[in-house]
N, CA, C and O atoms as a DFTB+ gen file, in Angstrom:
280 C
 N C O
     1  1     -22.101      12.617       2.099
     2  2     -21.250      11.462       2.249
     3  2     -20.395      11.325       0.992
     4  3     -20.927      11.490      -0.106
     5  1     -18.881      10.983       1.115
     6  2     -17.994      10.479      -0.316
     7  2     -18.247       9.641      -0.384
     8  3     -18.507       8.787       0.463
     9  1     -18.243       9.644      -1.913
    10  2     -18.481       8.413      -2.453
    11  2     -17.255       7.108      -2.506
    12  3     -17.249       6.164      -3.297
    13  1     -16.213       7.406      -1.362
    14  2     -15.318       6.218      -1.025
    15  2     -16.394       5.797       0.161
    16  3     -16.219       4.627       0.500
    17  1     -17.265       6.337       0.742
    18  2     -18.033       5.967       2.292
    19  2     -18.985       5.066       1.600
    20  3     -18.962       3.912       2.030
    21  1     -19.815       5.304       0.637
    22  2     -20.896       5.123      -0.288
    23  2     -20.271       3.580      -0.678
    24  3     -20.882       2.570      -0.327
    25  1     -19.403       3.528      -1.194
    26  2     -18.504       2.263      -1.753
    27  2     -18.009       1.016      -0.843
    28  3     -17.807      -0.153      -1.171
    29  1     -17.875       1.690       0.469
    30  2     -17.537       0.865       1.535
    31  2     -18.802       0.347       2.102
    32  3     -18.719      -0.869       2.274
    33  1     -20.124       0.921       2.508
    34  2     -21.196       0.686       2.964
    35  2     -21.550      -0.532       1.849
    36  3     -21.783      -1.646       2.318
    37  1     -21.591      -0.369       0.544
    38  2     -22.105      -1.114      -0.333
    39  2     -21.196      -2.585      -0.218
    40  3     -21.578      -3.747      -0.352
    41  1     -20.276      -2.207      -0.012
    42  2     -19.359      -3.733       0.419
    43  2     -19.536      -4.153       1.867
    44  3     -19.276      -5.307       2.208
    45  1     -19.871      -3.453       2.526
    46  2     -20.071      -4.007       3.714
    47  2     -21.346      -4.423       3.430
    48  3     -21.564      -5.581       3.786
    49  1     -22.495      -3.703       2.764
    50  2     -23.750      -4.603       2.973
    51  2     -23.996      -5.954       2.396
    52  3     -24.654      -6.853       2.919
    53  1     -23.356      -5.978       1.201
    54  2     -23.235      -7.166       0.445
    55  2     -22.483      -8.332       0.957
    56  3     -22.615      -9.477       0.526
    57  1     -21.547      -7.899       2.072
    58  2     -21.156      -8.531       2.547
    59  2     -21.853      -9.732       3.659
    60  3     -22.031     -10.943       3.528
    61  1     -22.116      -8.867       4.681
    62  2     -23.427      -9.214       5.388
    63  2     -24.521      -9.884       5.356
    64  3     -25.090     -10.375       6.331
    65  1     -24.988      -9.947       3.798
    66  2     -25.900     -10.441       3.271
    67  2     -25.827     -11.320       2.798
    68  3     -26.806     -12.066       2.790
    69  1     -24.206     -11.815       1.933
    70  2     -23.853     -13.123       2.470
    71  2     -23.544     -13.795       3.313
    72  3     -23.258     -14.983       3.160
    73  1     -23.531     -13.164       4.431
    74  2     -23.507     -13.781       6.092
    75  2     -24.731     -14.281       6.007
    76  3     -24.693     -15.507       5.906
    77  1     -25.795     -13.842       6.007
    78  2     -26.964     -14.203       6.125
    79  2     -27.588     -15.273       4.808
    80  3     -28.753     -15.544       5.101
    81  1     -27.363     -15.653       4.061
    82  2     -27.688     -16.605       3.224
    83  2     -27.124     -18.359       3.631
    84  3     -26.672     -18.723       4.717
    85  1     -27.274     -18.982       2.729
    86  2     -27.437     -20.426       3.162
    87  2     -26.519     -21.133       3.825
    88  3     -26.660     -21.653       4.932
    89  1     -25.319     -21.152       2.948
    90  2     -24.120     -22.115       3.763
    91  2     -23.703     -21.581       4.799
    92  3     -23.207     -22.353       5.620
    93  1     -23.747     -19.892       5.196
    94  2     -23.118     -20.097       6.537
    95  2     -24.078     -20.191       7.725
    96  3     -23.722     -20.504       8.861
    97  1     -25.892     -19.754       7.189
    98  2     -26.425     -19.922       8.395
    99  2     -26.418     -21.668       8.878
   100  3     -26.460     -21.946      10.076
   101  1     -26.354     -22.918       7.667
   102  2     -26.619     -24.150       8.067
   103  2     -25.615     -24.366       8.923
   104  3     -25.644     -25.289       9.738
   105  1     -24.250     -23.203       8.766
   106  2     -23.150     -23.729       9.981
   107  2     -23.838     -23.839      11.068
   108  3     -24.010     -24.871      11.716
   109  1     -24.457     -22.240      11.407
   110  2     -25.259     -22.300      12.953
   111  2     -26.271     -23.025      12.927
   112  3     -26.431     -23.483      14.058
   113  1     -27.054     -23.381      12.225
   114  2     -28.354     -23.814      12.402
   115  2     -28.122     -25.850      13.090
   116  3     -28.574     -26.938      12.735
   117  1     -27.433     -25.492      13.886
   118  2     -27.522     -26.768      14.782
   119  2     -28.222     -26.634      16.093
   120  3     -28.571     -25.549      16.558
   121  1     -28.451     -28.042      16.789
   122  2     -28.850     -27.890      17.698
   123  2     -28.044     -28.018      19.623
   124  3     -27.926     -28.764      20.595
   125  1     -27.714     -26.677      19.089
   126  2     -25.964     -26.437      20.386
   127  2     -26.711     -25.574      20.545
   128  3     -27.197     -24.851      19.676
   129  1     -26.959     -25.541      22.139
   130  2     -27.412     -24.302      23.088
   131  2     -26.088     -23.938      23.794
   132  3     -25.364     -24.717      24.414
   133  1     -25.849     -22.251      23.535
   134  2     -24.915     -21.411      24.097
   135  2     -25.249     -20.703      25.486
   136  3     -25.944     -19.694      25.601
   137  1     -24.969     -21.022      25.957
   138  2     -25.593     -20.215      27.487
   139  2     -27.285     -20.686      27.504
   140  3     -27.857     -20.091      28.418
   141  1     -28.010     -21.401      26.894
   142  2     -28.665     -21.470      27.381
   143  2     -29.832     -21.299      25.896
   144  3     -30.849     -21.951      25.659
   145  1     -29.134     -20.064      25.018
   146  2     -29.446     -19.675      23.759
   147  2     -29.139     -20.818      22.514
   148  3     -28.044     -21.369      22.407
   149  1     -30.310     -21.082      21.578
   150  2     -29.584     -21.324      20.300
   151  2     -28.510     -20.750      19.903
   152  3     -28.277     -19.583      20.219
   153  1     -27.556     -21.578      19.035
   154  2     -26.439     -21.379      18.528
   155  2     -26.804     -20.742      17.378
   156  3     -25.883     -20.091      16.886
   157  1     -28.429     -20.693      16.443
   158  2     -28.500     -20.347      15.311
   159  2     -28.568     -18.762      16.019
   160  3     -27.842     -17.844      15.637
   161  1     -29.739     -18.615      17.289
   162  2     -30.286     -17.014      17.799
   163  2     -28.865     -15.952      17.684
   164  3     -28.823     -14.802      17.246
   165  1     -27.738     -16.814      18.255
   166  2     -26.484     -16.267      18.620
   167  2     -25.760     -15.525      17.341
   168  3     -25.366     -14.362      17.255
   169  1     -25.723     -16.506      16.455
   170  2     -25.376     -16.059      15.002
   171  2     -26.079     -14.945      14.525
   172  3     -25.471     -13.919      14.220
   173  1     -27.131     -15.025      14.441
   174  2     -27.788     -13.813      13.662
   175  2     -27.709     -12.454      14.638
   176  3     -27.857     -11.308      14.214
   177  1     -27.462     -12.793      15.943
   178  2     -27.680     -11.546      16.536
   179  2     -26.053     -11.064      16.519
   180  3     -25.855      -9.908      16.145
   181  1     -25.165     -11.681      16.807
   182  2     -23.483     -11.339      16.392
   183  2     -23.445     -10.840      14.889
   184  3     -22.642     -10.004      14.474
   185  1     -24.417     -11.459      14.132
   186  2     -23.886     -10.648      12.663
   187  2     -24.865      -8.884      12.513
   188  3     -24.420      -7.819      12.087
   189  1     -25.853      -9.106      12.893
   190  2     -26.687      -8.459      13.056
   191  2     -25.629      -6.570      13.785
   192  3     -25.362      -5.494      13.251
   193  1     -25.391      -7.173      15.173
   194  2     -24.798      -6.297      16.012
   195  2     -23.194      -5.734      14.927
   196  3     -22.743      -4.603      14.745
   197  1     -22.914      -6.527      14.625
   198  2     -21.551      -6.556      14.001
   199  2     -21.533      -5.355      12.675
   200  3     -20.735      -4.451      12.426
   201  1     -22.489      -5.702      12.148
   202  2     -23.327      -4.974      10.492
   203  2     -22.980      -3.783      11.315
   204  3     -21.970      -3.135      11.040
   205  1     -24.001      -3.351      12.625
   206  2     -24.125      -1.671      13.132
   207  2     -23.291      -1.406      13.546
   208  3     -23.218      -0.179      13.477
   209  1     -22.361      -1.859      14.074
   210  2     -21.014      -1.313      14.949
   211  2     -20.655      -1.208      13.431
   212  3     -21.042      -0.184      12.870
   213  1     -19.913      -2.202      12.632
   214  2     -18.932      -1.482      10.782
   215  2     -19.301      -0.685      10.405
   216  3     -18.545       0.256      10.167
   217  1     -20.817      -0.588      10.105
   218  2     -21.607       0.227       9.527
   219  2     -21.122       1.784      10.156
   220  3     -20.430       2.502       9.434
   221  1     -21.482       2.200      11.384
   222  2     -21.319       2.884      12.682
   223  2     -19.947       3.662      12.382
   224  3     -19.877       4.889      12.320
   225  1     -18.865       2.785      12.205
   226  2     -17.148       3.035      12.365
   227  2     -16.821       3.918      10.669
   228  3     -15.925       4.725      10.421
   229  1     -17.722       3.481       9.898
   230  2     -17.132       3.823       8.649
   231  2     -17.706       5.043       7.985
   232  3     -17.231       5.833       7.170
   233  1     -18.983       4.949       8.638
   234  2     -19.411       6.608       8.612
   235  2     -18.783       7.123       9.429
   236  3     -18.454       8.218       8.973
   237  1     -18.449       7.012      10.273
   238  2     -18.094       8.110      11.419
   239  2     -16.681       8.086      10.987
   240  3     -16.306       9.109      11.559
   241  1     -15.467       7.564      10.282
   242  2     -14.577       7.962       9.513
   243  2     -14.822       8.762       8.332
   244  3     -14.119       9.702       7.963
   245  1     -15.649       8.418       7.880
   246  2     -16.049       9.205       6.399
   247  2     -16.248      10.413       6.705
   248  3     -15.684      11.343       6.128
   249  1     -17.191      10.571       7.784
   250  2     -17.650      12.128       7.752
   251  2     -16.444      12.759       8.425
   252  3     -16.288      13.964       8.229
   253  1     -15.554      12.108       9.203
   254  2     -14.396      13.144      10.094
   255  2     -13.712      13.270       9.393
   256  3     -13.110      14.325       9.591
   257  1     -13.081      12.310       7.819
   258  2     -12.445      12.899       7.298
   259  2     -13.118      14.383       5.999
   260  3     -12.427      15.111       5.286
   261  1     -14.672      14.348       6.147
   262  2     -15.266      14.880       4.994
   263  2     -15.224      16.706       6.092
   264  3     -15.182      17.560       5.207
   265  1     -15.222      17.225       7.079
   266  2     -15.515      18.243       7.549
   267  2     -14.366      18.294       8.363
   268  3     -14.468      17.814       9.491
   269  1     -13.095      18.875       7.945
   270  2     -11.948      19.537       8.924
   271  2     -11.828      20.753       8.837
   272  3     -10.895      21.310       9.415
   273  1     -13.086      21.721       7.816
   274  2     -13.385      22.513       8.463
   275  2     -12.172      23.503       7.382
   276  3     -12.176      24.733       7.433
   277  1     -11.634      23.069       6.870
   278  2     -10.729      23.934       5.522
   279  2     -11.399      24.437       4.307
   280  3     -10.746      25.009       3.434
């Protein structure tokens, strides 16, 4: 992996991880049912899903640009 992929993962995780800390979970942490779901369940699983899909997109750029095979 380059270490521009390495650099991006590390900002994306840090990122994330302030998703997950205080002020923005007390946004969700009300009591609003979404379909039926907590509004907090909804949050964590949208950030959650969100992390693996970026995560997902930026390796899979990294490595297509790391092997063209020249």
């Amino acid at each position: 992996m380059s270490k521009k992929v390495v650099t991006y993962l590390t900002v994306i995780f840090v990122a994330f991880a302030l998703a997950l800390h205080y002020p923005f979970i007390a946004i969700a942490n009300k009591p609003i049912l979404v379909y039926g779901f907590p509004a907090f369940l909804i949050y964590l699983t949208f950030v959650w899903v969100l992390l693996i899909v970026v995560g997902f997109l930026v390796v899979r750029k990294g490595t297509s640009d790391d092997t063209h095979g020249y």
